[in-house]
C-alpha positions in Angstrom: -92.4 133.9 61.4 -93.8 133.0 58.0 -90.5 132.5 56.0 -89.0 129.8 59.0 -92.8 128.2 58.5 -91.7 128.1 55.4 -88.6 126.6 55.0 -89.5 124.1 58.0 -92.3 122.7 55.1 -89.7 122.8 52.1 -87.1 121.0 54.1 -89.7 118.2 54.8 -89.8 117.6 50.9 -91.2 119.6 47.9 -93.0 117.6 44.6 -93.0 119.5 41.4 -95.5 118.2 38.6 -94.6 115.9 36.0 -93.1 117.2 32.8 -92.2 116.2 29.8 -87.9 115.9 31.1 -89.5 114.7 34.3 -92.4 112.5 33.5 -92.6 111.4 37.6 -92.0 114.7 38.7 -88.9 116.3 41.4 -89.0 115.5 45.1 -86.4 118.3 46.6 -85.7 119.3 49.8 -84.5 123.3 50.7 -82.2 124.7 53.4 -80.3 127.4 54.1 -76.8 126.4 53.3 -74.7 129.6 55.1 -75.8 133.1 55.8 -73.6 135.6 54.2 -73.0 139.2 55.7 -70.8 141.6 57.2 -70.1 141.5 61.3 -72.7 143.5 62.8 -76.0 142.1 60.9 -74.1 138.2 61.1 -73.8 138.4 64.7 -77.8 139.7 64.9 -78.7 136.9 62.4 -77.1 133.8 63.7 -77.7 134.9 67.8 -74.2 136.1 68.6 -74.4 139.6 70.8 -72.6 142.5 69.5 -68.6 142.4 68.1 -68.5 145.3 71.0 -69.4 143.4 73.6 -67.2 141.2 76.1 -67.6 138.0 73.3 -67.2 139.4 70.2 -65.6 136.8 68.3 -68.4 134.6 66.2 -65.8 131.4 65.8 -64.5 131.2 69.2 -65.3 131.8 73.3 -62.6 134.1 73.8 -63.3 136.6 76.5 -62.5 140.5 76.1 -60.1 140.5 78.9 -57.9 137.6 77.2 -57.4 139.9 74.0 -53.8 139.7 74.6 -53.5 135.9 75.2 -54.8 135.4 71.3 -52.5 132.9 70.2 -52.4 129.1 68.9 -51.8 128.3 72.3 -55.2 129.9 73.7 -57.2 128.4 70.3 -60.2 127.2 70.6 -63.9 127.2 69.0 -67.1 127.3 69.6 -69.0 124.0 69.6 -72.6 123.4 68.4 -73.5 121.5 71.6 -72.2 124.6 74.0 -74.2 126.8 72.0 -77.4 125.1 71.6 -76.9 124.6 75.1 -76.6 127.8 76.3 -79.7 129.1 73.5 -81.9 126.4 75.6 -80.9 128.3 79.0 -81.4 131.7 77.6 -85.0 130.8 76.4 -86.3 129.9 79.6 -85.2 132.3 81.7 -86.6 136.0 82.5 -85.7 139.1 80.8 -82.9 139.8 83.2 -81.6 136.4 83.6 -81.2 136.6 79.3 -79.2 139.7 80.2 -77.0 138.4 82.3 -76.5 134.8 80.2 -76.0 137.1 76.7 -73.1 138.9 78.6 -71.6 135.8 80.0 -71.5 133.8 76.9 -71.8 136.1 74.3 -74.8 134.5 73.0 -78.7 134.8 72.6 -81.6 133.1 70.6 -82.0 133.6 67.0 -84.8 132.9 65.2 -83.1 130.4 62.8 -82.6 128.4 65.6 -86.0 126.8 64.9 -84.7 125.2 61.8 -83.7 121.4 62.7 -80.7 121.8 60.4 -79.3 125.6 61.4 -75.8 125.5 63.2 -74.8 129.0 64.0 -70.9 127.7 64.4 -70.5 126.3 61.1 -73.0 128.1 58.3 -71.7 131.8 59.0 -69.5 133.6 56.6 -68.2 137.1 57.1 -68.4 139.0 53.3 -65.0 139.8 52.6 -66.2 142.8 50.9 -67.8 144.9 53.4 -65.5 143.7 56.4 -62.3 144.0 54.8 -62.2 146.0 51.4 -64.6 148.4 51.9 -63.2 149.0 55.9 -59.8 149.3 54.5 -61.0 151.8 51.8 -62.9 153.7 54.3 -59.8 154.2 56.3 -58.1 155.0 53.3 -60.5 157.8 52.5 -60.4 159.3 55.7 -56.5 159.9 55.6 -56.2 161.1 52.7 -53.6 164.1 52.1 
């Protein structure tokens, strides 16, 4: 994919020319810092399965049939390792076998995963707008006298 390509070379280092402020020139690196975006196109971004699936949570592991146990007690996250770990078993395996591991974990390969610095856990935010105003405006619409 031609823009990962592309940030893969501009996280290695970038020089701009000399200028007259900058007589030896910039050396600047560029990531992607977080991705930004409602729930449905997050979860397709950053390699999560869909919110109405058995995992829909992006932050933590929590099964669909434990929807009731949600509580300080039955917190916990995500880790980086767990999912890189599971990403690396899911791109080995057949068609099927990627089936089966995306319903069990809630997880499959995203492309940003090629970028050395990408972690899926900690650089996604959900945009407040479209998840919570807007859906709460929606509803309002709808039942309106």
């Amino acid at each position: 994919m031609p823009l990962i390509k592309e940030l893969k070379e501009l996280w290695k280092g970038y020089h701009f020319s000399p200028t007259s402020t900058g007589p030896s020139g910039s050396f600047i690196h560029v990531a992607i810092l977080t991705a930004i975006a409602d729930v449905v196109a997050m979860r397709k971004l950053t390699g999560f399965i869909s919110h109405s699936g058995n995992h829909f949570c992006n932050f933590c592991p929590i099964h669909k049939a434990q929807i009731e146990e949600i509580g300080p007690q039955f917190h916990y996250t995500h880790s980086y390792q767990n999912h890189q770990s599971t990403i690396s078993k899911w791109l080995w395996e057949s068609r099927q076998q990627r089936k089966e591991i995306s319903s069990e974990y809630g997880v499959r390969y995203s492309i940003l995963e090629d970028l050395q610095y990408w972690d899926a856990i900690r650089m996604d935010n959900l945009d407040i707008m479209h998840n919570l105003i807007i859906g709460i405006l929606k509803d309002h619409e709808a039942f309106k006298l």
